[in-house]
C-alpha positions as CSV (number, residue, x, y, z in Angstrom):
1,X,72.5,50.4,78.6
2,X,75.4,52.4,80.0
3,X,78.7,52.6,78.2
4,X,81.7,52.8,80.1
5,X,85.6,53.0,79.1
6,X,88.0,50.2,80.2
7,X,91.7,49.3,80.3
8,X,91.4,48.1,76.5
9,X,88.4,50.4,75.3
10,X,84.5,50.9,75.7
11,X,82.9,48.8,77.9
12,X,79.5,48.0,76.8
13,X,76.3,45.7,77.7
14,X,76.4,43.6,80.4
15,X,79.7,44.3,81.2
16,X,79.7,47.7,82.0
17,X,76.3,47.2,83.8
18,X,77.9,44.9,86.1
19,X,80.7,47.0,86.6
20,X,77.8,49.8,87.8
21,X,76.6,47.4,90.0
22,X,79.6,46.2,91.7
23,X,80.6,50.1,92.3
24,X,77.1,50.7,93.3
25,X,76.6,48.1,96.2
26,X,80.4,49.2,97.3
27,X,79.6,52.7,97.4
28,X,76.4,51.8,99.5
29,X,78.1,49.4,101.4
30,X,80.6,51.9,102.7
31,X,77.8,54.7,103.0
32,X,76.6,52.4,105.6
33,X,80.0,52.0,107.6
34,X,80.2,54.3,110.8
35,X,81.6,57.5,110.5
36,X,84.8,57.2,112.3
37,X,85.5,54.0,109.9
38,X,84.3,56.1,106.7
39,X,87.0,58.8,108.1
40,X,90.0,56.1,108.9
41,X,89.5,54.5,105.1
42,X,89.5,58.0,103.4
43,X,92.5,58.7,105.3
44,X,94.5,55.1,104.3
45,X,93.6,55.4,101.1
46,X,92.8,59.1,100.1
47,X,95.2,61.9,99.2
48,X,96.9,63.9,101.8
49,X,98.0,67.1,102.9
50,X,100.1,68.2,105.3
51,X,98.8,71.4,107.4
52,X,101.3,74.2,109.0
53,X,101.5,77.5,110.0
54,X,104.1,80.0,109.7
55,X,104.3,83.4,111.1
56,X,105.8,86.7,109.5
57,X,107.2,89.4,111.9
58,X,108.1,92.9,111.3
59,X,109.2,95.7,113.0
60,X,111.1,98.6,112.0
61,X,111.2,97.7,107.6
62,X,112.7,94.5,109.1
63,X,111.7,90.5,108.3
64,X,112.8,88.2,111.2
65,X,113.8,84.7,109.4
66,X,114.8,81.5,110.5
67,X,117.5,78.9,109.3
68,X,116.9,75.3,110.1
69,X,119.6,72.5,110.6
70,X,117.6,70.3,108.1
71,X,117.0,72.6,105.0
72,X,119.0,75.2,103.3
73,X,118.0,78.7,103.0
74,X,115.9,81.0,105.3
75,X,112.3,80.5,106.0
76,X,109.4,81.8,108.6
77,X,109.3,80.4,111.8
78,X,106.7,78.1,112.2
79,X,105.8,74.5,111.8
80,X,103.3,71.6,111.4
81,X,100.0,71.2,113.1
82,X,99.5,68.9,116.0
83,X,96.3,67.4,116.5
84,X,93.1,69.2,117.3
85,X,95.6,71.9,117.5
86,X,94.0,75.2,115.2
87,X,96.5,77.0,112.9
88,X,96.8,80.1,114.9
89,X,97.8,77.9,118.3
90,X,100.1,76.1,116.0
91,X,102.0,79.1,114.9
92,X,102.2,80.5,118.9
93,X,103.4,77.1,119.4
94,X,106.0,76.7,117.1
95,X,107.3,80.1,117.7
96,X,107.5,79.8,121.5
97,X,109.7,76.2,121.0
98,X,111.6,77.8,118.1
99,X,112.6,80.9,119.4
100,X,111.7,81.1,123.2
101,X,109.5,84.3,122.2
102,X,105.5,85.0,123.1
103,X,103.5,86.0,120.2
104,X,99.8,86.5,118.9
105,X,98.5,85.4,115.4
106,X,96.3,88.2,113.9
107,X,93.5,86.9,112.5
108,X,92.5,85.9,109.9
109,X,95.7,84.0,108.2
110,X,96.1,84.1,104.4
111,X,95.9,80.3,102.9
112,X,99.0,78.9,101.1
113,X,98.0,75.5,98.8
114,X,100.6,73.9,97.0
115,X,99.6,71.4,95.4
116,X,103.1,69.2,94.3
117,X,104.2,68.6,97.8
118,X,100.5,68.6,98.8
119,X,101.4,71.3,101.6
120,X,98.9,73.3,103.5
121,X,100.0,76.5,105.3
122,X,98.2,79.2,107.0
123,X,100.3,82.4,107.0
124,X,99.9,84.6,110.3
125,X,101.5,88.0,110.6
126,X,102.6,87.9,114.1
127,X,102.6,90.4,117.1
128,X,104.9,90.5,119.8
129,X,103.9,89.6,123.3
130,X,104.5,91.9,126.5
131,X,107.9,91.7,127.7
132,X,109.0,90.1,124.4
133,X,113.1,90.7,123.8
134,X,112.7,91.5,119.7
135,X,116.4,92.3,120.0
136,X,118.0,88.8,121.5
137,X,115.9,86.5,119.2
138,X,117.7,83.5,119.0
139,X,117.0,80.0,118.4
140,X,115.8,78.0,121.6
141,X,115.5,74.4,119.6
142,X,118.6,72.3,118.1
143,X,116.2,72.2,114.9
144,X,117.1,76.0,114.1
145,X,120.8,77.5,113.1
146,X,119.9,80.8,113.0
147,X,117.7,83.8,113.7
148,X,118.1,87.0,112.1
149,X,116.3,90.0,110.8
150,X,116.3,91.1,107.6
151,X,115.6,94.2,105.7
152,X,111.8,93.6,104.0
153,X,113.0,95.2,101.2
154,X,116.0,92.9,100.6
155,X,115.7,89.6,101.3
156,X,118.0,87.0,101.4
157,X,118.8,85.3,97.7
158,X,118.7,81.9,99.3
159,X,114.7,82.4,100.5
160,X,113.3,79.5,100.6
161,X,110.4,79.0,98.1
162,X,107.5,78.7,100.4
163,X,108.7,81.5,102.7
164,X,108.4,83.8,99.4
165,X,104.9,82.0,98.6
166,X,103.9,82.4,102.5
167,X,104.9,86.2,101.9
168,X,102.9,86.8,98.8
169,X,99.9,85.1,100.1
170,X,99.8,87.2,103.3
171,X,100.6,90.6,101.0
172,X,97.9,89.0,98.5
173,X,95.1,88.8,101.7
174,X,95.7,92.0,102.9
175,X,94.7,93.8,99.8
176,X,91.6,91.0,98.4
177,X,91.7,87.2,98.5
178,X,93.2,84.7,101.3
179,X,94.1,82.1,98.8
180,X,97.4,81.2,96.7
181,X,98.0,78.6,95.4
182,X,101.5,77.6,94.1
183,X,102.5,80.9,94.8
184,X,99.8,82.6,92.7
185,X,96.6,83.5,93.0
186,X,94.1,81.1,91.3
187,X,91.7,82.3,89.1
């Protein structure tokens, strides 16, 4: 007989063999549901993420950051995912809107997981496209304040926390592993 552990303590005998049962027939029950409804419950009633890209951009020892009108600080420019959209069409995307410029995403992007926010981002470094103006970068969307490049070496103190996690991770992938997590490495 199986032994279990309830709300109030073990569950034993016939209890905890119903119990089995019960989570046996649902767990066949919904092996047997099509795939697209298997997907939609996972989706209502699993965890989530959210998935973005962000881009980092350098030229001359310089960072080009962006300031939204909805967070403080300076971050990457980049943005969420659309559908059936991959990370690196994302990032193109999201740059073109926020700052009116062409770019490529090298391949392969380092992986940023945090786990708290459940947030997903793939960090591209980014290449400029032909003709691209690298010295009249300005926003092009109302969702951005400012534009601006920075030295790499000093950054501004108000960076926002997963622009310095997007940073390390693409640093951290360019010498061994594509994956932070939290900011760190996992082990």
């Amino acid at each position: 007989m199986s032994s279990a552990r309830g709300r109030w303590g073990p569950l034993d005998g016939p209890v905890a063999a119903v119990g089995h049962a019960v989570a046996r027939l649902a767990f066949v029950t919904f092996g047997r549901l099509p795939t697209r409804v298997r997907r939609a419950v996972v989706r209502q009633v699993g965890r989530t993420f959210v998935a973005g890209a962000v881009g980092v951009m350098e030229r001359d020892g310089q960072l080009l950051l962006i300031r939204s009108v909805y967070r403080s600080g300076w971050g990457l420019p980049g943005g969420m995912l659309s559908r059936r959209e991959s990370p690196a069409q994302a990032v193109v995307r999201e740059v073109r809107e926020e700052l009116g410029l062409e770019v490529t995403a090298v391949q392969p992007g380092a992986v940023v997981l945090d786990l708290v926010p459940q947030r997903l981002d793939v960090v591209f470094r980014l290449s400029p496209g032909p003709g691209a103006d690298l010295d009249g970068v300005r926003p092009h969307s109302a969702e951005l304040a400012e534009a601006r490049w920075f030295p790499a070496g000093h950054l501004p103190e108000d960076l926002q926390a997963e622009a310095r996690h997007a940073l390390d991770a693409l640093r951290q992938h360019e010498r061994t592993s594509p994956w932070v997590v939290g900011g760190r490495q996992p082990q």
